[in-house]
Every structure is written in structure tokens, then in C-alpha cells.
LUMVEXGU-424638 format. One line per 2 residues: number of its first residue (from 1); for each residue x, y, z of C-alpha. Coordinates in steps of 0.1 Angstrom, whole numbers, plus 5000, padded with zeros to 4 digits. Layout:
NUM	X:Y:Z  ...
% end
This chain:
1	1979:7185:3609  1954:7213:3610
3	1951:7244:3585  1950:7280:3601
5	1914:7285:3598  1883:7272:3582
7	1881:7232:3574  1897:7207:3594
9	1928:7187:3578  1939:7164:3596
11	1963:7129:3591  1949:7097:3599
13	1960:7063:3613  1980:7046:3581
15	1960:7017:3588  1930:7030:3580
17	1933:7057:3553  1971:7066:3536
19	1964:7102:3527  1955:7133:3551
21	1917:7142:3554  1897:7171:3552
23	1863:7176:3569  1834:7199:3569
25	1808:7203:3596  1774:7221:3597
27	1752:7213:3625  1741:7176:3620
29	1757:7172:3586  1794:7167:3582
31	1815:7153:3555  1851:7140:3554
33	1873:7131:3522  1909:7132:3508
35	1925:7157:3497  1913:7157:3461
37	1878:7162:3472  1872:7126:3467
39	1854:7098:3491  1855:7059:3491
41	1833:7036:3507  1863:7015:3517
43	1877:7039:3543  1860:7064:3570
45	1847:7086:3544  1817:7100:3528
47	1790:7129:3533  1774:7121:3567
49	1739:7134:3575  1722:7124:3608
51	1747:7101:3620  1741:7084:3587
53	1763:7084:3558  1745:7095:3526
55	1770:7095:3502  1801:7066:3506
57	1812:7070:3471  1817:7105:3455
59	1848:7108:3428  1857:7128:3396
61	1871:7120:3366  1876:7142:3340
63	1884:7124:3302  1887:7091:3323
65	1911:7106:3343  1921:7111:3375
67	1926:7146:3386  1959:7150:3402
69	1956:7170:3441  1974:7203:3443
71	1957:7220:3475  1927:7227:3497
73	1920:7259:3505  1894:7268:3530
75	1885:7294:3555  1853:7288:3569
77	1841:7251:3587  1816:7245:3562
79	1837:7250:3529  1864:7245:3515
81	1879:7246:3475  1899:7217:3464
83	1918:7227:3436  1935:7198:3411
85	1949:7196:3380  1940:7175:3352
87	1969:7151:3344  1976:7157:3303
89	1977:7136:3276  2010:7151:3262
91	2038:7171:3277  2018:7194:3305
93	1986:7202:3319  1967:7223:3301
95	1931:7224:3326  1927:7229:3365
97	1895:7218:3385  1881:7233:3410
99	1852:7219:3439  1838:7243:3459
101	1821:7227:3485  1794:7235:3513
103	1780:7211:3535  1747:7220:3552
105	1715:7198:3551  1733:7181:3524
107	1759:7193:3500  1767:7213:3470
109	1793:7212:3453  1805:7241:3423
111	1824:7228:3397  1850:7252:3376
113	1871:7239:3351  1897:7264:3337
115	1913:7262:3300  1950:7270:3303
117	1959:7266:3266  1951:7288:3236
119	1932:7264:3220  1892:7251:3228
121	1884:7214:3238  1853:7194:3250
123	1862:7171:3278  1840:7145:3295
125	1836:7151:3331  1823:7117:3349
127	1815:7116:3387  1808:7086:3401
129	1781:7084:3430  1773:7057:3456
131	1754:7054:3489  1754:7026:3514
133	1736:7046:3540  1758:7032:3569
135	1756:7038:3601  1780:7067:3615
137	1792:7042:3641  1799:7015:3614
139	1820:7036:3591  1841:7049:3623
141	1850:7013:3635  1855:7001:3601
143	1825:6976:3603  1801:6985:3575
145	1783:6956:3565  1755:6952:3538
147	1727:6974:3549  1705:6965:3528
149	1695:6967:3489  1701:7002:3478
151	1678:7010:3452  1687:7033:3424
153	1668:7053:3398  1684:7075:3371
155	1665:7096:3352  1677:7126:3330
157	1700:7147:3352  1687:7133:3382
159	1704:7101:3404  1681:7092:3432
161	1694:7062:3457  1670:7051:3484
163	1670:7026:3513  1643:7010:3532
165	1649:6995:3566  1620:6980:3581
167	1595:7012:3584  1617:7036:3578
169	1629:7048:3546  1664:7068:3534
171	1675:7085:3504  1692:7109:3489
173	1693:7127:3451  1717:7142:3435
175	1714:7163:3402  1734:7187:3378
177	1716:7208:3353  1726:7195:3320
179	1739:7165:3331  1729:7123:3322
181	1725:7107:3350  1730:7071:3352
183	1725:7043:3384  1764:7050:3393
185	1765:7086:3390  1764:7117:3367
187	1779:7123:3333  1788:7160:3320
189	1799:7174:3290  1823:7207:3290
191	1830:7230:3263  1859:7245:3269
193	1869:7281:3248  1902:7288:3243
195	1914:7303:3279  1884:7297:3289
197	1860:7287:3321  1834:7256:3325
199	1808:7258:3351  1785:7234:3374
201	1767:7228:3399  1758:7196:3417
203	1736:7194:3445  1731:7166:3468
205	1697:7162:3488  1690:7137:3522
207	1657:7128:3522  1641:7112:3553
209	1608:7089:3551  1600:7104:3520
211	1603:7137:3525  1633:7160:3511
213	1655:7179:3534  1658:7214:3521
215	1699:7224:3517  1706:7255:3530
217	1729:7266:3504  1708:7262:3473
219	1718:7264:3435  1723:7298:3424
221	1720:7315:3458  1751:7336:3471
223	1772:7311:3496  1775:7339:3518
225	1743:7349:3527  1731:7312:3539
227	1721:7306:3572  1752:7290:3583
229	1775:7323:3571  1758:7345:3583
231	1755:7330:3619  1796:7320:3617
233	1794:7360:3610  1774:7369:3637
235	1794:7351:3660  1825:7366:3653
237	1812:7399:3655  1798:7389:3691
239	1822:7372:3710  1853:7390:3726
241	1883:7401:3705  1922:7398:3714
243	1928:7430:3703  1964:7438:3719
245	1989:7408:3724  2025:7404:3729
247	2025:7368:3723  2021:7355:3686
249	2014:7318:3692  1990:7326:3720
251	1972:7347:3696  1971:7323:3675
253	1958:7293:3697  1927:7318:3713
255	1920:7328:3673  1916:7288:3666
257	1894:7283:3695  1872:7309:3690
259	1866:7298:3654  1865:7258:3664
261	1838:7265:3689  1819:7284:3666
263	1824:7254:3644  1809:7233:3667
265	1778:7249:3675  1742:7229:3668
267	1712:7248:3666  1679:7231:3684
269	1657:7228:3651  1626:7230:3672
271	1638:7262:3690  1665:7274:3665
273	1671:7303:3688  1691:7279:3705
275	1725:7275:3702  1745:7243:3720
277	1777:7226:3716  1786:7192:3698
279	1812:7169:3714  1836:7173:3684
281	1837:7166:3644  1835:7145:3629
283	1823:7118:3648  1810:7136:3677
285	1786:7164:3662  1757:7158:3688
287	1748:7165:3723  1765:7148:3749
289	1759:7158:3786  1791:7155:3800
291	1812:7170:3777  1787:7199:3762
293	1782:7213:3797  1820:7215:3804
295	1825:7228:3771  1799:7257:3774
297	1813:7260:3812  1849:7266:3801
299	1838:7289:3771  1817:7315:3794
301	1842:7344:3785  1833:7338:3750
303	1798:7334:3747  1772:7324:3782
305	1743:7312:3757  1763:7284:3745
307	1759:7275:3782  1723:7285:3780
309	1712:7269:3752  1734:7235:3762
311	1710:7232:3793  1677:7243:3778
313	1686:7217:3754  1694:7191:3778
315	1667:7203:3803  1642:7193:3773
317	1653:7161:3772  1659:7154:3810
319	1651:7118:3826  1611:7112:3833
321	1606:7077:3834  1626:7043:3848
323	1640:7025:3814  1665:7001:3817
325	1673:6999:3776  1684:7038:3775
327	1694:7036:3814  1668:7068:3813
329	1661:7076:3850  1636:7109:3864
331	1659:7136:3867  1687:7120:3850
333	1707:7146:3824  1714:7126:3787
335	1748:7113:3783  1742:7110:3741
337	1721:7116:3716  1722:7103:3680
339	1700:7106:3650  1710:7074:3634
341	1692:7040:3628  1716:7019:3646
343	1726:7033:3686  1744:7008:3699
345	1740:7019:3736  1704:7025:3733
347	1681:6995:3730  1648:6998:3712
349	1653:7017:3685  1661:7049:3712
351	1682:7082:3701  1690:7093:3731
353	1712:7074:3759  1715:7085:3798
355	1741:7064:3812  1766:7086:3831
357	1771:7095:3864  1786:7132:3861
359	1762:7148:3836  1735:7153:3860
361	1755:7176:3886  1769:7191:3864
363	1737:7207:3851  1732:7221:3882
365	1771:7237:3882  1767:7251:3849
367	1735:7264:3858  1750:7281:3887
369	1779:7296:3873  1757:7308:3844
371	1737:7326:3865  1770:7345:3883
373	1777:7361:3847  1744:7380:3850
375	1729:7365:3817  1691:7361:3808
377	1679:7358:3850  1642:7349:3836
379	1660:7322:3814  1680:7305:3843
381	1651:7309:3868  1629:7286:3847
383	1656:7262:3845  1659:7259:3881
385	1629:7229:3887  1652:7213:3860
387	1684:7216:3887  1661:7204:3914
389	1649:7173:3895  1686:7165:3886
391	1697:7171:3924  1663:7144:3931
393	1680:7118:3908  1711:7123:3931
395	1696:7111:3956  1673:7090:3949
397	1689:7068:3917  1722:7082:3923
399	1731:7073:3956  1719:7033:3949
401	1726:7023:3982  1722:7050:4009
403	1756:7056:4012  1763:7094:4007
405	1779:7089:3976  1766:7085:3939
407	1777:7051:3921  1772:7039:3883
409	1764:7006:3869  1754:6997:3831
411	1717:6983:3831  1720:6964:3801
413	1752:6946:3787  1751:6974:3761
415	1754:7003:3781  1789:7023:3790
417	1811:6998:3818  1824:7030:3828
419	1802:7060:3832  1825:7088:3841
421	1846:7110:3819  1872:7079:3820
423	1847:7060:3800  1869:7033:3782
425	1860:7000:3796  1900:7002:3812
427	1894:7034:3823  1892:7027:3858
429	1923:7005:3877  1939:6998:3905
431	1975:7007:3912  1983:6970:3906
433	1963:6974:3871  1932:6956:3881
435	1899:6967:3870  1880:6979:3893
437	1844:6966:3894  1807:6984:3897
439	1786:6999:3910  1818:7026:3911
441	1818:7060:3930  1841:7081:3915
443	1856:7108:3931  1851:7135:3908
445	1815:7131:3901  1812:7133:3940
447	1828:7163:3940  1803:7175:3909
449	1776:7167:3937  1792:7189:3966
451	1795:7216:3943  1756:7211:3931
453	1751:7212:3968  1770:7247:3967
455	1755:7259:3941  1717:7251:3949
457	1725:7266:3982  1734:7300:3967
459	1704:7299:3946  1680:7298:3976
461	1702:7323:3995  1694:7347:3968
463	1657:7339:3970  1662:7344:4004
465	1648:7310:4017  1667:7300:4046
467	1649:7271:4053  1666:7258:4019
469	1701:7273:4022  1702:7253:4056
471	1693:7223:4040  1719:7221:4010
473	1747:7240:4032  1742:7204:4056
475	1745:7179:4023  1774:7200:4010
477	1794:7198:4045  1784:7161:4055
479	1793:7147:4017  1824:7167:4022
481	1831:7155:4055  1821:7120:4043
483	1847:7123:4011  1876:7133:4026
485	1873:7105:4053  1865:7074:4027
487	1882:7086:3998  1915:7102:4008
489	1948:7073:4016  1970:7091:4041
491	1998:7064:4032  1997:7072:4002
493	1992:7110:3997  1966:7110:3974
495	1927:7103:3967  1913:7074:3954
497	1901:7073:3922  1868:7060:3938
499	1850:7029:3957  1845:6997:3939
501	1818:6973:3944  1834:6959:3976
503	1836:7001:3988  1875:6993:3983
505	1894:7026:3976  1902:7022:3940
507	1939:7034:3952  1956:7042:3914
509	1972:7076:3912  1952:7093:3885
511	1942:7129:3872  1906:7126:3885
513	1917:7141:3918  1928:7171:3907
515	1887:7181:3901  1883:7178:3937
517	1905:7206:3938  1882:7225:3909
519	1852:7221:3930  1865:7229:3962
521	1857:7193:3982  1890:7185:3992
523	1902:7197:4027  1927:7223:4029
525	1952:7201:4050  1953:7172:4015
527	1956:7200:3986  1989:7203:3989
529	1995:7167:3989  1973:7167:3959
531	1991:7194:3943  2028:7178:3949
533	2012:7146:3933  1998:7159:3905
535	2034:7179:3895  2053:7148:3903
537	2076:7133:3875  2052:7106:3878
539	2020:7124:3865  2038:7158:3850
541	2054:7155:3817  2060:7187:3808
543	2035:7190:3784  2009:7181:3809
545	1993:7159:3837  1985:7124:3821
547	1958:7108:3833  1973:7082:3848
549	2007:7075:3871  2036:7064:3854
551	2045:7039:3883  2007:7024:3877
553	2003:6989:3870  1979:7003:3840
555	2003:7027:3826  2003:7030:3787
557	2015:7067:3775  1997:7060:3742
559	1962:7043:3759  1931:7064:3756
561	1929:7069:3795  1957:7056:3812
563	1985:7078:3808  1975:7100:3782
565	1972:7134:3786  1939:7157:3781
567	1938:7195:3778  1901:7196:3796
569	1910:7176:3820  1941:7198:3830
571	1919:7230:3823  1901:7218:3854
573	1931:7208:3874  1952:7241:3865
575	1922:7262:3876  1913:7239:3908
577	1953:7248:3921  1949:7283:3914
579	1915:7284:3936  1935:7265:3965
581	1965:7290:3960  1990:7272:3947
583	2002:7297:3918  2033:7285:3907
585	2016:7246:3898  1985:7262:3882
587	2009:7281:3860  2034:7254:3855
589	2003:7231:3840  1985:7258:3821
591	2016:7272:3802  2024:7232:3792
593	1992:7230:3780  1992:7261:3754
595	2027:7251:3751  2009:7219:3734
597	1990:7241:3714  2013:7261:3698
599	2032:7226:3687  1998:7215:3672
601	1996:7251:3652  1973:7262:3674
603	1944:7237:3682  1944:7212:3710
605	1937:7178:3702  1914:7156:3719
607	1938:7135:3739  1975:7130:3731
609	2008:7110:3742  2014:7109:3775
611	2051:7110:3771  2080:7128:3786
613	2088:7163:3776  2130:7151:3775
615	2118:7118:3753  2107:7138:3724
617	2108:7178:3712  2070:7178:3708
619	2038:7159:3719  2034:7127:3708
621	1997:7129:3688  1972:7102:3694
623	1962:7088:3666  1925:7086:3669
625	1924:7120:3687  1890:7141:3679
627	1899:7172:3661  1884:7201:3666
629	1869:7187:3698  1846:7211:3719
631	1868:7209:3755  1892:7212:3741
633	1891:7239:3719  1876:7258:3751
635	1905:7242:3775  1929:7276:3764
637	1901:7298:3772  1897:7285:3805
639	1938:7286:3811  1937:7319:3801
641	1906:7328:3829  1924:7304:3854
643	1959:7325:3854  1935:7364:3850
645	1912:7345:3881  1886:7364:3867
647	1852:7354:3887  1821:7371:3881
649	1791:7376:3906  1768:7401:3894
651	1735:7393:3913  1759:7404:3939
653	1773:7434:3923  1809:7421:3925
655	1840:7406:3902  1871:7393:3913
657	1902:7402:3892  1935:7393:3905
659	1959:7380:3881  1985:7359:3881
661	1999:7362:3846  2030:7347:3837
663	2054:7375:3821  2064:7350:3792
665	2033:7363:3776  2036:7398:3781
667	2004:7425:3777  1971:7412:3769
669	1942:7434:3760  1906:7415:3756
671	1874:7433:3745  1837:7433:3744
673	1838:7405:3772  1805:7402:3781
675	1794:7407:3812  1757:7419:3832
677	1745:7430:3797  1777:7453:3794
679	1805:7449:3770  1839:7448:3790
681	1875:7454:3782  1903:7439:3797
683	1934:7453:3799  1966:7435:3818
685	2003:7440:3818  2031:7437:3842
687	2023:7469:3861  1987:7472:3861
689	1949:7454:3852  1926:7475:3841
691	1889:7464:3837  1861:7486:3819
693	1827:7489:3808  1813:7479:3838
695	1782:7490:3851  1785:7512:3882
697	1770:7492:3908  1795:7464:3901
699	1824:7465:3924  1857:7452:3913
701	1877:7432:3944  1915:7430:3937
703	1923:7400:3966  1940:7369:3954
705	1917:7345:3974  1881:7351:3964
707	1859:7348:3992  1830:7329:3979
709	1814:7317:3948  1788:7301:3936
711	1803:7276:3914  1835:7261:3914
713	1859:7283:3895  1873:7301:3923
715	1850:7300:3955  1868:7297:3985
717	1861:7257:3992  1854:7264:4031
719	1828:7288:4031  1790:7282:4025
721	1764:7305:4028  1752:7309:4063
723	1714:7318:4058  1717:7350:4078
% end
């Protein structure tokens, strides 16, 4: 389950932890615990820093007791207040606890005890302290094995635990003014007046090879005027507002993702001005290529410099050299990065691991559709040798065998099997269920090429080199021409979900089609085949498209990729029909989706169930489902684009606004959208959309079928730019 706002609460699998959890996340530092505030070493818990967790053991007793849970209460993603009573000796409770904690660089945590009764006490407050320093990885899978000798050192109110691991050495320290420390924790005494308060604080403090990471909310400094509040502030003050809306539980679902993407923000600590996104919390709070760049891409109305800073970010990391153990290739664009000890994709001790097959045109779409919204043009120009190095490693590591098409295949038995956004090592089947072998061109990522091609074709249009338009306009049409010939089945009506190792059509019906319609690579006369498939009982549930057939030898409506259903990835397939025209399915598959939201209280999980709408009255949760997850927390927002068909194109002075806005959800007003520099209100109802703020040069087109476009939101899929 989620809360409204603020820190994530969420239930987990009963085999693996009994009671709900609650999690915090600032930037590279998360924690998760029960509900009482407390964390155990036994289950996926503890105070994470790094992709290392710091703290495994963490609990409070109070007289030797047990403080019994009565409710969390939290409004921000890197807070929260646990509140408990402490269980009495005779007939009632007579004192309440509360933790306030911030995570950030570390933790602190405020302690309050409250003296209900009319008469003082002294109580004994014990908290008990452990670290095993276990990988992030470890902890997740439930595999934490002896790391290593943890050494401990207690002295006065100061417990410091450290690890060393070969050369490098771990530790964190954790004091209370006033407190006795000892090699298991912290002891405190409170002296309680009659109706009176007890106060503490405890901070806890990561250290790294020796030296001390500085928390950023520090003893006796005001919580609200750290670095993390007052950037959560700024970006609510800056990114658009719902101001006007009939619907409640639309509201409501917009409201969550604007706060979860804020949540997920990380800030580039050498370039701090930075902002990307994190894959999702808890688990996921790095950089991941794939998924950060269709998260910024999807979350443009809301704020274009998480799409920026997601691809300076990458950019800076970008593929220079041939190495097999991180399958790092020139050009290449990351698939992961961690901060941990252990990386169990990347050999030799690396952080960073490149093996997948979509990031690396996608830079190059993001890039262009960046550049549409008119944001920082000096910022995107000097990213451009970064797009051109990533469209390189198409074609030269990409395209491993001269084919036209870009294939995957792990370099070292630790890498991904699968390399696309179906990355389970089942992900990818044959209608029969068979696994389909590698190398393995997928049909999407081809289509993330063609619209690269696009793209990089519009780029030197506006430069006004011809010379290079007529060159990408070529590898656009003849990979387009060469798709639809190899890839699409006539007997069957649909695409293949790629070519195997043999160049066998990998013939399974499956959601990765319906991104050819996104892009804009499948032919006119096959969309609507595509579009009947994809809203067949077979694939539509109600609730959504699952990625997988139900009449597919691989069908499971509870596996991670083979018949469950994704928001992001029906995001992309809602907005792909509306591009081809087909209104009615585009709305059919975005209203299920928010439909979803609003029976998860507002925030879209991960993945979930893939089960019929008539089996059960709500979605079916998965129970290992990511939550908040950056796509999709920015899925809604990209519905709600998809059914305005908003698409911006201000180095050409023009917007298309022509929506197609179902009347369940009545009026809608949205400002301070930005747009060319310019803060923009949107207005639409059943009469009229109104759109202001514009500059004056900007001309607003009202057509249903946009024309062109740079990037694949909307761009008519037959037209390229002619050089002329």
C-alpha cells in the first residue's frame, strides 16, 4: 500500500518480511524498516548508503521494552515520524515515543519521549546497533553472507563499527550526546517530569576509506532548511500545477507523480547542478540508461532538465574503450551504475556496467526531443558529438554482423542474457515458449535506431547541412524498409518480437511491438493490424496490455515479463496509437492504465498482474514490484500528453495541440508548463483548448495528425526531412 504523500509504505512478500515497510530515499542513501521504526539484519532492511548497507541492526527499547507501533506519519521522501507507545507495566500506557527520521548522507534520527501521567519517572532507553556492511544486492536476494569481521569500538557516547575488505575500508559511527555507548549500541537515560518531554538526538555517520561523509541534516540544524528540503521545495514551486480539475482521482495520481519523481531525483556530486533520475527506490536509486532516459523522456511536461542532466550524466560516462568484463564499448550509453563493493555484472571490481542494446539510441531520442522543447540550445548542442558517438557504436558494435539491424550478446557469463527492456533471462520466447537464443535483434531497439536516424536527420537539417540530412534520411528509410520486410509475419498479423541467432523471427505475440508504433517504423498498411492485436482479449485486460499473449506458450500473468502488465510500457504503446491515429485504442489503453492508478491510491507500480479485468475487481499487485519506480511514476504524465497530443517544436516556431480528451475526466487546467523559456497555461474542456503564455513567434497548429517531428511522440512516421 502507499501513503498519500511523503515516505513510501509499502507490503512485502510474506515470505520474506511479515509486517508492511516504510522507506526513505535521498539521493544515494536510502533506508527501509517496519513500521515501528525498527530494522533487522534477518530481512531486507537496514540504512543503505552506496549500495551498501550501513546499518542491518537498528531497534529501541525503552525499560527493556518493546515499544508497541501506532502510526507513521510522513510527508516528505526523506522523513518520516514513527510514533509508538510504550507498553506499561500496569493497567495503561503512560509514555509515547516518537523517531523523527531524515535520511541523507547518513541518518538522524530525533528522539521524543512524552510523559502522559501526573507523576515524573526515569526510564532506560536502550538502542541496539549493528552493521554487517552487506552488499545492496545481497540483502535484496536474501543472500547476505559473512562479510567479513566487523570491528567495533565504543567509547563514551560514541559506537564506531568499521570493515576492511582488501584495500578498501567501511565504517560508520553513531553517537547521542549524553549517551554510553557500548560494542552493541547506545544506552540513554530519560528523566521524565510529570507531563513532561525527553529529548535526543542520534546521528548516524558513513564513512568511506577513512574519511567521514558529512550528513546533510546535522544535529541542531533546522530539518527544513537542508539541502534536500529546500531542493524538494524548489521543485515544487517549479514544475507545472493542476490547478483546475474535474476529476478527483486523476488529481490525485498527477499529485503522486509529481512528488515521486521529485523523490527520485540524484544530483551529479561532481556537477551538483545536475539533476538525473534513479531507476526507483529502494533498490534502484542509481543511474540506469535505459530506464532514466525514458523516464526524463516521458516527464518533459514536468521538468526538461531531468532530461538534461540524465544525458550530461550519461554522456560523462559514455563508452571509450573495448572491455569485455563491463561489456563497455566506444560510444556505448551505461546500462548501470552502482557504488557498491560487490557488482555482480561488472567484473574487476567496475561500477559501472554497459550491457544493453536500447540505451544508446535512446540518447540520441531524448536528445532530440529535448531539443524540440526549446531548453538550454548551448547545453544540447555540446551534447551532440555525444549522439554521434552513440549513432558510431550503432554501427559499428551494434550491428555485429552487417546486417542492418543491431543485436545483443553478454560478453561474459556474468552479464545480462537479455539486454532489452525484457531483461529477465525468460524474457524473450517463442510462441511455442522456447527461448530464443543470441545474438538477438529486437524489434523495438530497431525502432529506437530509425528514430535516432530521425532525429540526427533533423539536427543537421537545422544546421542546415544537407550533405548530412541526406545521409541519415537514407539509414532511416532503408532500416525501415529493411524492418518491415524481416520483422513483420503476414500469417500472423503481427511483428516479431525479433531475430534469434539463426535470423529466425522470434514469432511470440508480445507488447514490444507496440514501440514500433511510438517511433514511427512500422508501415502504415501493419498499424492497424498492430493496433487490433494489441486490444485483443489476448493482450488487453482491461487494466492494460500485458507484455505477453495469453495464447503464448510462455504465458504466466504473475511472471516478471511474460504476461504482466507495465504502465511504461503501455505509456509508449498508448502514445504510438495515437501518432498512427487510432484514437479510440490510445484512449481505451491510457484510461486502463490511470484506471490502475487510482486502485493503487494513486501511484503506479512497477509491473503488476497481468490478469483479466472480469477475474478480479482490481489489479492483481506483483509482489516484488518497485515502488515508487521512475517510469512509472512518469507513465500518467505521458498518458495525459498522449490524449492533449501536445508536441512542441520551437526551433521551428510551432506546437501542435489537438486533443483528444476523454469527457470522463471533464476540464483540466495545467500551469506554468514550461515551454521556450516561457511559462504556459493549459486550459481544455469539452468546448474549447486554450493555450497561453506563449511567445509570439510561436504558432499554435490545431490538426489532429502532426506533420513532422523530430522525435517520436507524434511525428508523422512517413515523412523525413528532404534537405531542401
Amino acid at each position: 500500500m502507499t501513503d498519500d504523500v511523503g515516505a513510501v509504505i509499502q507490503e512485502t512478500e510474506p515470505a520474506v518480511l511479515t509486517e508492511a515497510t516504510v522507506t526513505l530515499v535521498e539521493g544515494p542513501t536510502f533506508c527501509v524498516s517496519g513500521t515501528s521504526g525498527d530494522m533487522e539484519a534477518e530481512v531486507p532492511q537496514g540504512l543503505f548508503f552506496r549500495d551498501m548497507r550501513i546499518l542491518s541492526d537498528w531497534q529501541i527499547r525503552v525499560d527493556g521494552r518493546r515499544p508497541h507501533h501506532l502510526t507513521v506519519l510522513s510527508k516528505d521522501p526523506y522523513s518520516t515520524t514513527f510514533v509508538s507507545r510504550v507498553p506499561p507495566n500496569g493497567s495503561q500506557s503512560e509514555v509515547l515515543l516518537e523517531r523523527r527520521r531524515y535520511v541523507g548522507e547518513g541518518m538522524r534520527e530525533d528522539l521524543r519521549l512524552r510523559n502522559l501521567s501526573a507523576r515524573p519517572m526515569t526510564v532506560a532507553v536502550s538502542l541496539r546497533v549493528g552493521a554487517d556492511f552487506a552488499d545492496l544486492f545481497a540483502v535484496k536476494e536474501s543472500r547476505v553472507r559473512g562479510v567479513g569481521k566487523v570491528r567495533a569500538t565504543a567509547t563514551g557516547d560514541t559506537l564506531e563499527l568499521v570493515l576492511r575488505s582488501g584495500d578498501s575500508v567501511r565504517g560508520v559511527r553513531v553517537a547521542s550526546s549524553g549517551a554510553t555507548a557500548r560494542p552493541d549500541g547506545l544506552d540513554l537515560l530519560a528523566e521524565l517530569p510529570a507531563r513532561g518531554e525527553w529529548h535526543a538526538t542520534v546521528l548516524v555517520c558513513p564513512s568511506i576509506d577513512g574519511e567521514e561523509v558529512s550528513g546533510v541534516f546535522p544535529p541542531g540544524a533546522e530539518p527544513g532548511e537542508a539541502g534536500p528540503a529546500r531542493r524538494l521545495r524548489a521543485w515544487r514551486e517549479s514544475v507545472p500545477r493542476v490547478t483546475d480539475i474535474e476529476d478527483p482521482e486523476l488529481h490525485r495520481t498527477l499529485q503522486r507523480s509529481m512528488e515521486d519523481l521529485g523523490a527520485l531525483r540524484i544530483f551529479d556530486p561532481q556537477h551538483p547542478e545536475r539533476t538525473a533520475i534513479a531507476a526507483g527506490a529502494p533498490w534502484f536509486m542509481a543511474l540506469f540508461g535505459r530506464d532514466s532516459l525514458l523516464s526524463s523522456y516521458m516527464a518533459l511536461p514536468l521538468d526538461q532538465n531531468l532530461a538534461l542532466g540524465t544525458l550530461q550524466t550519461l554522456a560523462r560516462d559514455q563508452g571509450s574503450k573495448v572491455d569485455p568484463d563491463t561489456e563497455e564499448q566506444p560510444g556505448r550509453i551505461l546500462h548501470e551504475t552502482r557504488f557498491g563493493l560487490n557488482f555482480p555484472l561488472a567484473r574487476s571490481g567496475s561500477s559501472v556496467y554497459y550491457g544493453t542494446a536500447d540505451a544508446t539510441p535512446l540518447f540520441v531520442v531524448v536528445l532530440g526531443e529535448l531539443s524540440r522543447w526549446g531548453i538550454a540550445p548551448d547545453a544540447v548542442e555540446a551534447l551532440l558529438p555525444h549522439a554521434d558517438r552513440a549513432l558510431q557504436w550503432i554501427e559499428e558494435y551494434g550491428d555485429r554482423d552487417g546486417d542492418g539491424f543491431v543485436e545483443y550478446q553478454r560478453m561474459t557469463g556474468s552479464g545480462l542474457v537479455n539486454q532489452g527492456w525484457k531483461d529477465s533471462y525468460d524474457g524473450i520466447n517463442f510462441a511455442d515458449g522456447s527461448l530464443a537464443e543470441p545474438p538477438i535483434a529486437l524489434c523495438e531497439v530497431q525502432s529506437y535506431v530509425y528514430a535516432a536516424y530521425v532525429v540526427r536527420s533533423h539536427f543537421a537539417h537545422e544546421a542546415g547541412d544537407f550533405k548530412a540530412v541526406e545521409h541519415w534520411t537514407q539509414r532511416a528509410a532503408a532500416l525501415k524498409e529493411a524492418f518491415n520486410e524481416r520483422f513483420w509475419l503476414p500469417e500472423r498479423g503481427w511483428y516479431a518480437v525479433g531475430l534469434d541467432r539463426d535470423k529466425r523471427p522470434i514469432d511470440a505475440l508480445a507488447s514490444n511491438m507496440g514501440h514500433c508504433l511510438w517511433t514511427g517504423i512500422a508501415d502504415r498498411d501493419k498499424a492497424e493490424q498492430v493496433a487490433e492485436r494489441l486490444l485483443s482479449p489476448e493482450m488487453f485486460t482491461g487494466w492494460g496490455v500485458r507484455t505477453l499473449a495469453s495464447t503464448m506458450g510462455a504465458y504466466n500473468p504473475m511472471s516478471y515479463h511474460n504476461g504482466s502488465i507495465w504502465p511504461h510500457d503501455n505509456a509508449l504503446i498508448a502514445t504510438g496509437l495515437m501518432r498512427y491515429g487510432f484514437v479510440e485504442q490510445a484512449q481505451q489503453v491510457a484510461t486502463a492504465i490511470l484506471d490502475t492508478a487510482e486502485a493503487f491510491g494513486g501511484r503506479l507500480p512497477e509491473l503488476f498482474c497481468g490478469f483479466d479485468r472480469s477475474d478480479y475487481d482490481a489489479p492483481l499487485p506483483y509482489p516484488t514490484s518497485c515502488s515508487p519506480q521512475a517510469w512509472a511514476a512518469a507513465s500518467p504524465v505521458q498518458l495525459v500528453r498522449a490524449l492533449l497530443r501536445i508536441d512542441p517544436w520551437m526551433s521551428h516556431g510551432q506546437i501542435w495541440v489537438a486533443p483528444a480528451w476523454p469527457a470522463r475526466y471533464g476540464r483540466l487546467q495545467i500551469h506554468n508548463i514550461s515551454l521556450a523559456g516561457r511559462s504556459v497555461d493549459l486550459e481544455v474542456d469539452s468546448e474549447s483548448t486554450r493555450l497561453t503564455g506563449l511567445p509570439d513567434d510561436i504558432e499554435i497548429v490545431r490538426q489532429s495528425r502532426r506533420p513532422l517531428s523530430a522525435a517520436p511522440n507524434h511525428h508523422a512516421p512517413d515523412q523525413l526531412p528532404t534537405g531542401e
